[in-house]
C-alpha positions, 0 to 999 in steps of 0.5 A: 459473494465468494472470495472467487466471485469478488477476485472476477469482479476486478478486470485485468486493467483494474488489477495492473493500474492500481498493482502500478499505482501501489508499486509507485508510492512505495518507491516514493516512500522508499520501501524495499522490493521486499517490503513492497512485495510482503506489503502487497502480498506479490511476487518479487516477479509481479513487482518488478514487471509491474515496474516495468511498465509494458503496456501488453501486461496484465495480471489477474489478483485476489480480493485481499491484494486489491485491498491491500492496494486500496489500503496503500493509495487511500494511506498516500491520499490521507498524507496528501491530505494531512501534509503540503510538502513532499518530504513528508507526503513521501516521507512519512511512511519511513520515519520512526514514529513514537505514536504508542502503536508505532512504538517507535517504529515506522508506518513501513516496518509494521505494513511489512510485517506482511499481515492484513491487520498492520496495514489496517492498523497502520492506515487506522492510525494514519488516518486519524491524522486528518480528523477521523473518527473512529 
């Protein structure tokens, strides 16, 4: 399959629910317009209308932003898994971590560096947290 074949195999409604689903986690995990659009790989235009909520929008997005968007809600679903509060379900995301690849780091800071391997790497890591083998 071609990268145009796969960016057609996403209707429009699939593209707007899970740009708005993605877009709502990373506020809850207070992540900048910035790094939600570098994350995302969107326009700060694509952002702030799929914050919007108008019912009449779409959008049309390529294989690579529906995975980073899968990579975003299969991130929060791993945390819902891992913690029972919301301080960290939501906040986990923006603390320092000392984990050897976070180095200190939080999980947002490597995801916005904007680069499809950090939010694999990112969410490998994550992952790992409920049991994963890798």
């Amino acid at each position: 399959m071609t990268a145009t074949s796969q960016a057609q195999a996403f209707s429009k409604d699939q593209c707007v629910t899970g740009l708005r689903a993605a877009v709502g986690i990373l506020e809850k995990w207070q992540a900048s317009s910035d790094q939600a659009c570098r994350i995302l790989r969107i326009s700060r235009s694509t952002y702030s209308r799929a914050k919007q909520r108008d019912p009449d929008w779409s959008v049309s997005l390529d294989s690579d932003q529906m995975q980073r968007i899968s990579f975003i809600l299969n991130i929060h679903a791993t945390l819902r898994l891992v913690f029972d509060n919301p301080e960290n379900v939501y906040g986990f995301a923006a603390m320092a971590n000392e984990n050897e690849f976070f180095n200190g780091r939080s999980p947002l800071e490597i995801m916005s560096q904007g680069d499809m391997i950090s939010l694999y790497e990112t969410f490998r890591r994550i992952d790992m947290l409920r049991g994963a083998q890798w």
